[in-house]
Jmol script that loads the backbone (N, CA, C; Angstrom):
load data "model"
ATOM      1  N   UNK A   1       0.851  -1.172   0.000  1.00  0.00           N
ATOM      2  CA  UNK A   1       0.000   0.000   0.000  1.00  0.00           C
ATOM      3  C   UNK A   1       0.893   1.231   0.000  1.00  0.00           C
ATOM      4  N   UNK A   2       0.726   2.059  -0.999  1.00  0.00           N
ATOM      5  CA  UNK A   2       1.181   3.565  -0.717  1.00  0.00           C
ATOM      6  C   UNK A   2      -0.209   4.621  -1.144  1.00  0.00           C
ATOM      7  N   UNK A   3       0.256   5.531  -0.283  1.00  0.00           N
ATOM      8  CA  UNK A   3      -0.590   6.880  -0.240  1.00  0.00           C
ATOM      9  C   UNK A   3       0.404   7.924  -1.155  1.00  0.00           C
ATOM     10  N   UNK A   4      -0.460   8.778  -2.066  1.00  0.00           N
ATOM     11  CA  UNK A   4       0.165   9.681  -2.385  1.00  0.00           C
ATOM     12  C   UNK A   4      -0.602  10.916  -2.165  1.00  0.00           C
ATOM     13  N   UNK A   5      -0.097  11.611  -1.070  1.00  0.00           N
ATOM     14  CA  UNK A   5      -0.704  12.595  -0.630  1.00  0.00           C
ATOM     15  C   UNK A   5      -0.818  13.621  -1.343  1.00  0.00           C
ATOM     16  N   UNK A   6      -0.211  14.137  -1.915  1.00  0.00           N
ATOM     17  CA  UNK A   6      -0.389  15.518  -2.813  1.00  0.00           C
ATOM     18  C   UNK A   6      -1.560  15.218  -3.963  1.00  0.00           C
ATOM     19  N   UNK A   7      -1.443  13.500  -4.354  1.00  0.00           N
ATOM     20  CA  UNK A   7      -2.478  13.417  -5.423  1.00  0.00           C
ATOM     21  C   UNK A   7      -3.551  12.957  -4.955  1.00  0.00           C
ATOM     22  N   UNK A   8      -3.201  13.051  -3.105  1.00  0.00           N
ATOM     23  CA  UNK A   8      -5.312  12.358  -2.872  1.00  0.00           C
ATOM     24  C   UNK A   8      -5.744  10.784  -3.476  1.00  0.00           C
ATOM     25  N   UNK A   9      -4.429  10.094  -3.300  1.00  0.00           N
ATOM     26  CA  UNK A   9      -4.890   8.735  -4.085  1.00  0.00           C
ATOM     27  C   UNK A   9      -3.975   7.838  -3.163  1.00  0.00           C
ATOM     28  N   UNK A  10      -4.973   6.515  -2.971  1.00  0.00           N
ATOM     29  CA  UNK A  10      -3.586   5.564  -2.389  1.00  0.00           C
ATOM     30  C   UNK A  10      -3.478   4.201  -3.216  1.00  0.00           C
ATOM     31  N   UNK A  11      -2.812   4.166  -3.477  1.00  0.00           N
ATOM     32  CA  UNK A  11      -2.615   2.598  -4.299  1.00  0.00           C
ATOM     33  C   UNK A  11      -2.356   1.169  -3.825  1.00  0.00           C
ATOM     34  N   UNK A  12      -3.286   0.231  -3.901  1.00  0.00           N
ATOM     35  CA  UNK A  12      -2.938  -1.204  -3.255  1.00  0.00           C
ATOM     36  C   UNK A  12      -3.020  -2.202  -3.749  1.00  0.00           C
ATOM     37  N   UNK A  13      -2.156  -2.986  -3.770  1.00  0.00           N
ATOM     38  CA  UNK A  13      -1.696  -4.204  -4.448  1.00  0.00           C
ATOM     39  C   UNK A  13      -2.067  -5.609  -3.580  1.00  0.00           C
ATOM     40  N   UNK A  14      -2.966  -6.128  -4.139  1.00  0.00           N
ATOM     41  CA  UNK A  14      -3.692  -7.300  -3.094  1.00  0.00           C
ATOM     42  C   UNK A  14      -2.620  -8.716  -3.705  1.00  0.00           C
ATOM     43  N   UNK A  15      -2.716  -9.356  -2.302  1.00  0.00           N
ATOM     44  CA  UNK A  15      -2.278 -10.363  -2.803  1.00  0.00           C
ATOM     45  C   UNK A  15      -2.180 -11.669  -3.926  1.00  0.00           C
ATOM     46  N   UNK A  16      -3.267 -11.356  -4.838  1.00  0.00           N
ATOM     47  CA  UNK A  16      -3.353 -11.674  -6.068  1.00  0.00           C
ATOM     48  C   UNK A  16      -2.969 -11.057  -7.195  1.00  0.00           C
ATOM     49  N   UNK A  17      -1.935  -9.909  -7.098  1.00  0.00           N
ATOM     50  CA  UNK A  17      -1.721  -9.358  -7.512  1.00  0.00           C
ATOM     51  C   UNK A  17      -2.412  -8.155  -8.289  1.00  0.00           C
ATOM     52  N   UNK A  18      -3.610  -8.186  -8.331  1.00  0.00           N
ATOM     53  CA  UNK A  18      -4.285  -6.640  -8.864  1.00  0.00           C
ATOM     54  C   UNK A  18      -4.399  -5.520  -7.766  1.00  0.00           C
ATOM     55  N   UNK A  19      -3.936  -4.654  -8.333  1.00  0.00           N
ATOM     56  CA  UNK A  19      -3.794  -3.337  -7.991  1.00  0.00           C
ATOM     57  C   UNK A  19      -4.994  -2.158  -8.342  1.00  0.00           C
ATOM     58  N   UNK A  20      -5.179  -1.439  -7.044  1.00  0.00           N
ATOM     59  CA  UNK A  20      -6.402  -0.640  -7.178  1.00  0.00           C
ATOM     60  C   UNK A  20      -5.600   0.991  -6.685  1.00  0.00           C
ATOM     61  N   UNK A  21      -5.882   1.713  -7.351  1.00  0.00           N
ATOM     62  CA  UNK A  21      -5.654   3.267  -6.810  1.00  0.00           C
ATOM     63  C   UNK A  21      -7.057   4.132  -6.600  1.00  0.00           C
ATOM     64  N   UNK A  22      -7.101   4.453  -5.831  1.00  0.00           N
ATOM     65  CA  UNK A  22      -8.216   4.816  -5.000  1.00  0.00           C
ATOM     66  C   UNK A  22      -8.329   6.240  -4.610  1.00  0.00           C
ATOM     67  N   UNK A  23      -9.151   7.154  -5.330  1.00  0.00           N
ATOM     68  CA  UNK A  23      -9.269   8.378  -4.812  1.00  0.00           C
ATOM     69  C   UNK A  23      -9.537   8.831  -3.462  1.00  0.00           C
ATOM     70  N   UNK A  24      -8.885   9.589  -2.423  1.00  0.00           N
ATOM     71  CA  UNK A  24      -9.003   9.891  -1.428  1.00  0.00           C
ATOM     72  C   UNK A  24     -10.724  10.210  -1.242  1.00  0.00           C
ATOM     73  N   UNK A  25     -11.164  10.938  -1.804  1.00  0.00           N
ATOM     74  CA  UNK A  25     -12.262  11.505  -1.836  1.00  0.00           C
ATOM     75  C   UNK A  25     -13.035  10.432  -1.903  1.00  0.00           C
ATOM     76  N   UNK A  26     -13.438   8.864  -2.504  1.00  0.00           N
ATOM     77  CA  UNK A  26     -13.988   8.340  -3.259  1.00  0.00           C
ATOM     78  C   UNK A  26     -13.873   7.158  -1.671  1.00  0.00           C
ATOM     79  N   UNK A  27     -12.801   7.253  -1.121  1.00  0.00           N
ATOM     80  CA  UNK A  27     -12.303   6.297   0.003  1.00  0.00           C
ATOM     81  C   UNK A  27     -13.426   7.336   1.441  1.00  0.00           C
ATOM     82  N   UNK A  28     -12.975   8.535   1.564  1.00  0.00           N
ATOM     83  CA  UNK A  28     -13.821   9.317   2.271  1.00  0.00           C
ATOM     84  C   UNK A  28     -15.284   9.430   1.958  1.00  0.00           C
ATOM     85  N   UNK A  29     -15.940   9.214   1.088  1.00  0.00           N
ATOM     86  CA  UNK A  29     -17.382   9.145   1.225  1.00  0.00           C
ATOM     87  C   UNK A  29     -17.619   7.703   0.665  1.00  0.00           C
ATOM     88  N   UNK A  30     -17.145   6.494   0.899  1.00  0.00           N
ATOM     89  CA  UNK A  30     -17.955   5.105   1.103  1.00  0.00           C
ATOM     90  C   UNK A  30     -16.903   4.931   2.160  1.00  0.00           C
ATOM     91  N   UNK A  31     -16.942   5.754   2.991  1.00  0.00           N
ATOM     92  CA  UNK A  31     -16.340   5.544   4.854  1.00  0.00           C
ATOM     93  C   UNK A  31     -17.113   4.471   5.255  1.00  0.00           C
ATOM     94  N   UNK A  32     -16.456   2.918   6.004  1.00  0.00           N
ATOM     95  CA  UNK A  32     -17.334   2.027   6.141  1.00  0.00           C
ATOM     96  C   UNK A  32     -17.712   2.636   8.007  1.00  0.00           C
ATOM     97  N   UNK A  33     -17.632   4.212   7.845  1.00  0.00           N
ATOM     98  CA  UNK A  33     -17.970   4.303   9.649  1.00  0.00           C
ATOM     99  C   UNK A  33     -19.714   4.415   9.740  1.00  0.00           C
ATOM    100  N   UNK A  34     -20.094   4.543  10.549  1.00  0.00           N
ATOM    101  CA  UNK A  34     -21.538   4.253  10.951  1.00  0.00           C
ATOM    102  C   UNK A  34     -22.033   6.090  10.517  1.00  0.00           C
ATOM    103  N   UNK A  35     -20.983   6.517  10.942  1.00  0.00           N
ATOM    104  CA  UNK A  35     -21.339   8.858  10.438  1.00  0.00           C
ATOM    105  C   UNK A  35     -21.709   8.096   9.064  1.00  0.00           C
ATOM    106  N   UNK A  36     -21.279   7.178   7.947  1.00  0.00           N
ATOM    107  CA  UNK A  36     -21.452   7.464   6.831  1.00  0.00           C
ATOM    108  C   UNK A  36     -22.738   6.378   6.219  1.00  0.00           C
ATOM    109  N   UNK A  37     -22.241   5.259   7.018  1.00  0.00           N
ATOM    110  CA  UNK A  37     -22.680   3.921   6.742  1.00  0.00           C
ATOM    111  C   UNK A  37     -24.509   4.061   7.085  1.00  0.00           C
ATOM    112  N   UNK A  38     -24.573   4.745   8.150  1.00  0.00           N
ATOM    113  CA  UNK A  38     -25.871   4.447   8.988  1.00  0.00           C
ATOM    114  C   UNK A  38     -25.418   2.947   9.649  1.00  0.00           C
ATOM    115  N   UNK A  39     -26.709   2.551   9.818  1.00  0.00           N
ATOM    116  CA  UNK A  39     -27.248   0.885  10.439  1.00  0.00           C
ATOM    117  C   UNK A  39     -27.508  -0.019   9.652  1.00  0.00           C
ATOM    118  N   UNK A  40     -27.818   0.263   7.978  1.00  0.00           N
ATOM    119  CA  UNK A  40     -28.160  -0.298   7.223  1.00  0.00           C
ATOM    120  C   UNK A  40     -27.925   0.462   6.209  1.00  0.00           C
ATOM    121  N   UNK A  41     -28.447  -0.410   5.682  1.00  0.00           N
ATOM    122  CA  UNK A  41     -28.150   0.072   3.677  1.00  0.00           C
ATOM    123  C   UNK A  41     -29.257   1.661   3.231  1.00  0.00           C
ATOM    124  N   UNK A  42     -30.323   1.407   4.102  1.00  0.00           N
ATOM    125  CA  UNK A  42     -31.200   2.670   3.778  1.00  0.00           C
ATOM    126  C   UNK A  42     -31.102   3.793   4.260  1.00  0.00           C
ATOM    127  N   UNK A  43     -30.535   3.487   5.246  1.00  0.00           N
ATOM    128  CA  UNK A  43     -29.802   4.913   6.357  1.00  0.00           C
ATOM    129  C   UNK A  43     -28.365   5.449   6.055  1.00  0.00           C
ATOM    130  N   UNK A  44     -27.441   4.886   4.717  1.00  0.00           N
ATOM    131  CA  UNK A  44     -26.396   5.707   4.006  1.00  0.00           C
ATOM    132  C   UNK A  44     -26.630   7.140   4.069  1.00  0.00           C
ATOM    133  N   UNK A  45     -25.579   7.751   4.312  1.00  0.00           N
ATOM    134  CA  UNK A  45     -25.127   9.449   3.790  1.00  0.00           C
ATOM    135  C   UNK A  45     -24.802  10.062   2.727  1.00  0.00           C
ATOM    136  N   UNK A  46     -25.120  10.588   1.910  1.00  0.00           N
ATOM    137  CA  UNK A  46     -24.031  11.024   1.076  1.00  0.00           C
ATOM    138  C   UNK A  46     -23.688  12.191   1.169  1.00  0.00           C
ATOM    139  N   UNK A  47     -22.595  12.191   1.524  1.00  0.00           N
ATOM    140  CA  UNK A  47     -21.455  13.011   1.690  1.00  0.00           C
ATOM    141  C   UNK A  47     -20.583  13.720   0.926  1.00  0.00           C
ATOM    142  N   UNK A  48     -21.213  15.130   0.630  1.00  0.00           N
ATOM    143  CA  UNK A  48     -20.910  15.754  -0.299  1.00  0.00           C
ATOM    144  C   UNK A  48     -19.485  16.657   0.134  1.00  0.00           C
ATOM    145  N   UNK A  49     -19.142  17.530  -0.775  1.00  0.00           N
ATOM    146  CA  UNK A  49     -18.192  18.541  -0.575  1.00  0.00           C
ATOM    147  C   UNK A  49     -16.928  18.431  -0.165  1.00  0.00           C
ATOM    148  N   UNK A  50     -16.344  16.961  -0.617  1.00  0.00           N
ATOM    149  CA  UNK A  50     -15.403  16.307  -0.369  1.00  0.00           C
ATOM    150  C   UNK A  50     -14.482  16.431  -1.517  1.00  0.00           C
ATOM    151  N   UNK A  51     -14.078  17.060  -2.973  1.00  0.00           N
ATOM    152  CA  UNK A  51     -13.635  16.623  -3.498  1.00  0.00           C
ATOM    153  C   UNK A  51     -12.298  16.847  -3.514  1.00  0.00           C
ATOM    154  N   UNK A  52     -12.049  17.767  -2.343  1.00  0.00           N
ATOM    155  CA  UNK A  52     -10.330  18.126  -2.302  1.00  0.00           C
ATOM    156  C   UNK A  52      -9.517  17.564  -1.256  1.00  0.00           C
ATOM    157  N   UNK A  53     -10.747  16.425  -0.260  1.00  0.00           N
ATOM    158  CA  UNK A  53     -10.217  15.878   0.670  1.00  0.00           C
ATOM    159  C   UNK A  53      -8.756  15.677  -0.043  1.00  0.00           C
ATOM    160  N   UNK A  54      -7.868  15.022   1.175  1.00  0.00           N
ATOM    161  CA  UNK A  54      -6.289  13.572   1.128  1.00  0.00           C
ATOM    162  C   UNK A  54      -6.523  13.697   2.728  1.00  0.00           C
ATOM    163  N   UNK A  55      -5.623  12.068   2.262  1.00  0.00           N
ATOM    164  CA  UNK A  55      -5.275  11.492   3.439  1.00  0.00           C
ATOM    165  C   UNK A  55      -4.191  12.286   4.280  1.00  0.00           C
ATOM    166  N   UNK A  56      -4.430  12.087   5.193  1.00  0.00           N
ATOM    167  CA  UNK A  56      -3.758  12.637   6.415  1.00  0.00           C
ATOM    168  C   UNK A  56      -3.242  11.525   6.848  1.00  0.00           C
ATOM    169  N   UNK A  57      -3.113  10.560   7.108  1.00  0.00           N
ATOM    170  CA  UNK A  57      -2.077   9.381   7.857  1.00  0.00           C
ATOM    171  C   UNK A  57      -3.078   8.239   7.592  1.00  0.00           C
ATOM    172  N   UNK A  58      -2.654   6.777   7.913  1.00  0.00           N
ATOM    173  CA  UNK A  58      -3.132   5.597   7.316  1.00  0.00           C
ATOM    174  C   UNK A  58      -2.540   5.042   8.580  1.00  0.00           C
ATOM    175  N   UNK A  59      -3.735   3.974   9.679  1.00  0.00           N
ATOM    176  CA  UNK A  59      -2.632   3.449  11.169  1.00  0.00           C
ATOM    177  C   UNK A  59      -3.468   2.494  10.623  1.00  0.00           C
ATOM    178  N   UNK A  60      -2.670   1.191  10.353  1.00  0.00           N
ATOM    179  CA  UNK A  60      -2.894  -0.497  10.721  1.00  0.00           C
ATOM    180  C   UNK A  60      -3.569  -0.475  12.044  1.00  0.00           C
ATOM    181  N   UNK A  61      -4.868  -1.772  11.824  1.00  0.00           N
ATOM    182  CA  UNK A  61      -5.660  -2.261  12.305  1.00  0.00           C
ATOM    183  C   UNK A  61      -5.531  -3.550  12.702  1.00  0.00           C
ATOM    184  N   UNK A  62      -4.415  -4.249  13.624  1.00  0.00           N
ATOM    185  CA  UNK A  62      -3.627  -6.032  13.139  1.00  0.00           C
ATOM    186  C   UNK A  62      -3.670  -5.722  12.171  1.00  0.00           C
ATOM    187  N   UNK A  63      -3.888  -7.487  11.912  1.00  0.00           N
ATOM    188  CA  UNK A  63      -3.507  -7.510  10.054  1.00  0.00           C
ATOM    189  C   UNK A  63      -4.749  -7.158   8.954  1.00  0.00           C
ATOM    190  N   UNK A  64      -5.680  -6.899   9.593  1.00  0.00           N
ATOM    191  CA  UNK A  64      -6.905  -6.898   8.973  1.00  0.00           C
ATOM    192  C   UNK A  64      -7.273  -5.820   8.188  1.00  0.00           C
ATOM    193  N   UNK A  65      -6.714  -4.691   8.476  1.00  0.00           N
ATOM    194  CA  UNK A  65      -7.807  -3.512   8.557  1.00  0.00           C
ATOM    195  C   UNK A  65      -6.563  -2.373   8.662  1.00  0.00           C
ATOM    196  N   UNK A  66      -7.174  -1.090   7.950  1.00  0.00           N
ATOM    197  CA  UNK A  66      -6.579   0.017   8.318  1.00  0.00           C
ATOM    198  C   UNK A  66      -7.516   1.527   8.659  1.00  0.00           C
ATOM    199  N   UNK A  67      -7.109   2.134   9.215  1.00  0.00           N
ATOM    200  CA  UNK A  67      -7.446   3.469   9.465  1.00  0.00           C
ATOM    201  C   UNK A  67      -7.005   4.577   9.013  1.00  0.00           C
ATOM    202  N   UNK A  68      -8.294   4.668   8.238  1.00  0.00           N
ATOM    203  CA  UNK A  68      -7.446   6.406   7.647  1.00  0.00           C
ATOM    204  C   UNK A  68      -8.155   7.443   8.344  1.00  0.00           C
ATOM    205  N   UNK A  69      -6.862   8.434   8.220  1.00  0.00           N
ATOM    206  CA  UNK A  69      -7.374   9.592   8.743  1.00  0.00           C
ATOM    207  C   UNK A  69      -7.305  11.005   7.610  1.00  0.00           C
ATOM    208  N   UNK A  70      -8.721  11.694   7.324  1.00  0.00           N
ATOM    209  CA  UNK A  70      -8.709  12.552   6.310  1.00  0.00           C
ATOM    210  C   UNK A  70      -8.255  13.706   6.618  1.00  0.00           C
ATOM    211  N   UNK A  71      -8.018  14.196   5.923  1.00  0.00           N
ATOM    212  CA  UNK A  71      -7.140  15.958   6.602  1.00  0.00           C
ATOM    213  C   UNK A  71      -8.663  16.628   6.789  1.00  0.00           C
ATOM    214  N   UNK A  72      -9.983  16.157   6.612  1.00  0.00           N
ATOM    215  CA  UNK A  72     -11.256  17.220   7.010  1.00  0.00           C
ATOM    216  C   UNK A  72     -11.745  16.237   8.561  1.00  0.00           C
ATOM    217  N   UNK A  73     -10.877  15.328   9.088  1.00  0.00           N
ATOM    218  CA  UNK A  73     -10.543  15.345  10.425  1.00  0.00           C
ATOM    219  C   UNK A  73     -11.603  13.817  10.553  1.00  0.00           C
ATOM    220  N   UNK A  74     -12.036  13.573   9.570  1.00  0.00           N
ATOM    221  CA  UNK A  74     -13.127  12.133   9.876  1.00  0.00           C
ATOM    222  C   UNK A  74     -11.721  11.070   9.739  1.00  0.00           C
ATOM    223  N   UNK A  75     -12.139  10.181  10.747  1.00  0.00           N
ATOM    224  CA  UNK A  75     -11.375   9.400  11.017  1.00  0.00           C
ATOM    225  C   UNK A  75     -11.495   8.185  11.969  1.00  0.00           C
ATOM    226  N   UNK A  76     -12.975   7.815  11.517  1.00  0.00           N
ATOM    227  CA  UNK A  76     -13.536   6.725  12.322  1.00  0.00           C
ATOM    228  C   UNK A  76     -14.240   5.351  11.214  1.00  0.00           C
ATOM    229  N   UNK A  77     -13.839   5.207  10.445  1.00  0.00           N
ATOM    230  CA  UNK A  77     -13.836   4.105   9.364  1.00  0.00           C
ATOM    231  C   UNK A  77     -12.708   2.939   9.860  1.00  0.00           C
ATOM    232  N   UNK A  78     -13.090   1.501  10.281  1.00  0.00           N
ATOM    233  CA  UNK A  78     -12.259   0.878   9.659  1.00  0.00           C
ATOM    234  C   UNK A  78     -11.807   0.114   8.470  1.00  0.00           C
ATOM    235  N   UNK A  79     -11.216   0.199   7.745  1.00  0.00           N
ATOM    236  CA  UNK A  79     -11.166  -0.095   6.339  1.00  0.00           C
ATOM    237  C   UNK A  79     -10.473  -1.536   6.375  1.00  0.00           C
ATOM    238  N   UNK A  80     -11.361  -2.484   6.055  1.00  0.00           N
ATOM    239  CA  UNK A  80     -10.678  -3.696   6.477  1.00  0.00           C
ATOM    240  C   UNK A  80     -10.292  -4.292   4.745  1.00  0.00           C
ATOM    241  N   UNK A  81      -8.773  -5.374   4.382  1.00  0.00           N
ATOM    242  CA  UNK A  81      -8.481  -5.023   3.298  1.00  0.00           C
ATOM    243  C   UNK A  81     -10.095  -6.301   2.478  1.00  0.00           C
ATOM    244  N   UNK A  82     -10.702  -6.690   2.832  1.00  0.00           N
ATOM    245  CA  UNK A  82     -11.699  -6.736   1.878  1.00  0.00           C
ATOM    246  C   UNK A  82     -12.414  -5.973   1.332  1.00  0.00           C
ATOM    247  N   UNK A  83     -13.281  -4.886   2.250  1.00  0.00           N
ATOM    248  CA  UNK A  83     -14.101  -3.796   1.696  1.00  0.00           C
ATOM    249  C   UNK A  83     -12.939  -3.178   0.927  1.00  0.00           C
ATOM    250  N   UNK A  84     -11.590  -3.156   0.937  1.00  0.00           N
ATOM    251  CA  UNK A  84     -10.848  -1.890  -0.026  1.00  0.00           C
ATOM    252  C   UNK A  84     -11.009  -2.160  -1.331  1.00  0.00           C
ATOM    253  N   UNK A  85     -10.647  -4.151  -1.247  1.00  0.00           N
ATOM    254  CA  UNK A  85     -10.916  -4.834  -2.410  1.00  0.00           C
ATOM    255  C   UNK A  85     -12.253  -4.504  -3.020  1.00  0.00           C
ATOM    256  N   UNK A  86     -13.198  -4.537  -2.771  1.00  0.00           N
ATOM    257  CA  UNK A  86     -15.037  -3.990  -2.836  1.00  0.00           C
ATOM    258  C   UNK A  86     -14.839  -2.651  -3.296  1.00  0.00           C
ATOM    259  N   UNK A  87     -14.159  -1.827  -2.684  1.00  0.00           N
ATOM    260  CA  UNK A  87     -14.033  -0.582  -3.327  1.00  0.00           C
ATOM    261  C   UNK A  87     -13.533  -0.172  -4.433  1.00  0.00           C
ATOM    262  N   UNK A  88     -12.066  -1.007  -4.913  1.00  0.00           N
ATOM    263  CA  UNK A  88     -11.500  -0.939  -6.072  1.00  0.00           C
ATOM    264  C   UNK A  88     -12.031  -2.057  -7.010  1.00  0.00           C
ATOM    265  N   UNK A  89     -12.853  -3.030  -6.692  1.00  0.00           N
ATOM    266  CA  UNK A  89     -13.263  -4.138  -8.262  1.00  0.00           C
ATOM    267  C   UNK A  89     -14.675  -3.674  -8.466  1.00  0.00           C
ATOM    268  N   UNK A  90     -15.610  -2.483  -7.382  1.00  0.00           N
ATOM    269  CA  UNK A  90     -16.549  -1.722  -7.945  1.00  0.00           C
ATOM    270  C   UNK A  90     -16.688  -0.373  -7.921  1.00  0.00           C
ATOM    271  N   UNK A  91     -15.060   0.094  -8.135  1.00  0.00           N
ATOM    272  CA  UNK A  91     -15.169   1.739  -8.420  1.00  0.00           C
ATOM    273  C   UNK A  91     -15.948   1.803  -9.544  1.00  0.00           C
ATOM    274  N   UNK A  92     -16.088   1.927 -10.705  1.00  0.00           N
ATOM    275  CA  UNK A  92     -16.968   2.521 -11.231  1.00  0.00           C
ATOM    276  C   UNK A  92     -18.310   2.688 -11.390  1.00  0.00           C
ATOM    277  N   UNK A  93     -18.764   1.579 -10.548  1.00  0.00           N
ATOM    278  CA  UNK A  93     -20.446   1.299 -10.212  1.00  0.00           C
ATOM    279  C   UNK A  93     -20.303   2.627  -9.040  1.00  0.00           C
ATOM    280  N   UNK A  94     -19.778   1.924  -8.018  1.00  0.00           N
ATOM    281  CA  UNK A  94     -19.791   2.896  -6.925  1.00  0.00           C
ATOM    282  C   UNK A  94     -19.972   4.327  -7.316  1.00  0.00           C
ATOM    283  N   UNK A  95     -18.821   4.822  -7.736  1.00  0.00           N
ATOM    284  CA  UNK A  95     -18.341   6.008  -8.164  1.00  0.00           C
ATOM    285  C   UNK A  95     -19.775   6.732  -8.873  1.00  0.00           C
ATOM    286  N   UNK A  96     -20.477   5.941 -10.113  1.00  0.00           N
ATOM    287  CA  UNK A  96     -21.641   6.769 -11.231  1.00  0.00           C
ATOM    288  C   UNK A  96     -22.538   6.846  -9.567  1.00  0.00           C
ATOM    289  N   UNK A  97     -23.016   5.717  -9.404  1.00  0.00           N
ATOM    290  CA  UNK A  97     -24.172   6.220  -7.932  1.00  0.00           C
ATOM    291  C   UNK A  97     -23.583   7.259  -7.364  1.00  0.00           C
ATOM    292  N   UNK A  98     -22.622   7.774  -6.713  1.00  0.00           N
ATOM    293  CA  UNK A  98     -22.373   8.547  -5.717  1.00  0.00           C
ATOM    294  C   UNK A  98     -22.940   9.595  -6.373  1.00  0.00           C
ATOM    295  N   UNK A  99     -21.882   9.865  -7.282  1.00  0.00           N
ATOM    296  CA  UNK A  99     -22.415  11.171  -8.248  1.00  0.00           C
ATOM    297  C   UNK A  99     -24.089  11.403  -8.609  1.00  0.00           C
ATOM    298  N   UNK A 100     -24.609  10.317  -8.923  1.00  0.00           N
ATOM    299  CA  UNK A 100     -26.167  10.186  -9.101  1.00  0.00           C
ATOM    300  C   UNK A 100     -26.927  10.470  -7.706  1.00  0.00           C
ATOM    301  N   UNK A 101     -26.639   9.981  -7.195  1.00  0.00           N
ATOM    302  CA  UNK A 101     -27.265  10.609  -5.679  1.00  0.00           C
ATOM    303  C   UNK A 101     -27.131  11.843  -5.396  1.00  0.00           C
ATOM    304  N   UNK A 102     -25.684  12.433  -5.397  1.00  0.00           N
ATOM    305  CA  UNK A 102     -25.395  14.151  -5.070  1.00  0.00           C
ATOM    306  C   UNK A 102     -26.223  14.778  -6.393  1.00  0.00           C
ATOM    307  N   UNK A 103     -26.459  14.079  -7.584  1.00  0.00           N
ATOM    308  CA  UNK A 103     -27.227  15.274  -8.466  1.00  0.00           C
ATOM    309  C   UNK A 103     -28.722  15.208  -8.060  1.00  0.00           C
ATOM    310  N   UNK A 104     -28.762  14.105  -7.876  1.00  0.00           N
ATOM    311  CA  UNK A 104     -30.397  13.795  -7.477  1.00  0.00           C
ATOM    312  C   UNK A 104     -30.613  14.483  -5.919  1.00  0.00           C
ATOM    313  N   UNK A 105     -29.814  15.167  -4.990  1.00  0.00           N
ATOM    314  CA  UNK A 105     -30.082  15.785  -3.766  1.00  0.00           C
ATOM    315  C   UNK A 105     -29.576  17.057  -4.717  1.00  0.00           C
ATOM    316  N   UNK A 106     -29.384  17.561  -5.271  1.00  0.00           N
ATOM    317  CA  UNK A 106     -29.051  18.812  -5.303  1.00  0.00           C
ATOM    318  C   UNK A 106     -27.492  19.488  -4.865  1.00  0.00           C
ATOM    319  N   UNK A 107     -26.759  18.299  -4.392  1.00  0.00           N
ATOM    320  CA  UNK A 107     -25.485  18.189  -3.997  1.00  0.00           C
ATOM    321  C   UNK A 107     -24.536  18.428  -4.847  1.00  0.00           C
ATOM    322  N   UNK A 108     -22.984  19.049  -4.226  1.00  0.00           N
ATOM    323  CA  UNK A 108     -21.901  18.995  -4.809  1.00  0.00           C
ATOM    324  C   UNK A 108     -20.489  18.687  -4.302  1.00  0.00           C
ATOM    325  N   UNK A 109     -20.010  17.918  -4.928  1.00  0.00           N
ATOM    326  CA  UNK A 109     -18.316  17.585  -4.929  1.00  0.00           C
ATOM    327  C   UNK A 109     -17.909  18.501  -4.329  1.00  0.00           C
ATOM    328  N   UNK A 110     -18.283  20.093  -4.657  1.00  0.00           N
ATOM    329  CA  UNK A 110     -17.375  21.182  -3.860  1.00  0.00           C
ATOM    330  C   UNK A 110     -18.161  21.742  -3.088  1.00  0.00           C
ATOM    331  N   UNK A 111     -19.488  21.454  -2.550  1.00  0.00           N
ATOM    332  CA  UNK A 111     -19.637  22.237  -1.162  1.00  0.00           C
ATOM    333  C   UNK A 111     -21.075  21.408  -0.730  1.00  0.00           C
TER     334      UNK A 111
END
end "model"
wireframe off; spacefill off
backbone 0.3
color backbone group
C-alpha cells in the first residue's frame, strides 16, 4: 500500500496481484464508519463537498484492517483489506451512484 498525498490517491496491491488506486475523496465518502454507513443500507449518507479531501495518515488495524485519517478530520472508518478490495473491483459502479445521488439531492463535490 502507498498513499500519495499531494495526489489524494492511495494505491494497493492485493495479494493476487491486482492493484487498485483509489481516490481519497472516493475512500472518504464510502467511509465504512456508521457517520457514513448508517445501520443499514437505507440509512447511508451522502457526503458531499469532499472533493479536495487527502489522506492525512493511514494506522494499521492487526492484520486486517486500516485506518485512515482525512485531513477534514473524519477518522472513524475501519477499512478492512476486503471492503478496499469492494471498493477498487466496484469503483466505477460505486463512483456513477455517488455522483447520481449528489445530483439527485441537489449536492456537490465542492460544497
Amino acid at each position: 500500500m502507498r498513499v500519495f498525498k499531494e495526489e489524494g490517491r492511495m494505491e494497493i496491491e492485493f495479494s493476487d496481484g491486482v492493484t487498485h488506486s483509489l481516490p481519497a475523496e472516493y475512500l472518504r465518502v464510502e467511509s465504512p464508519s456508521a457517520e457514513v454507513q448508517g445501520h443499514g443500507p437505507s440509512q447511508k449518507k451522502i457526503v458531499s463537498g469532499r472533493r479536495h479531501v487527502k489522506i492525512a495518515a493511514v494506522e494499521p488495524v492487526g492484520h486486517y484492517a486500516i485506518r485512515i485519517v482525512f485531513d477534514d478530520r473524519h477518522d472513524s472508518g475501519i477499512y478492512s483489506w476486503s471492503y478496499l478490495r469492494e471498493l477498487g473491483d466496484s469503483y466505477a459502479e460505486k463512483w456513477a451512484a455517488y455522483q447520481a445521488a449528489l445530483l439527485y439531492r441537489g449536492l456537490s463535490r465542492d460544497a
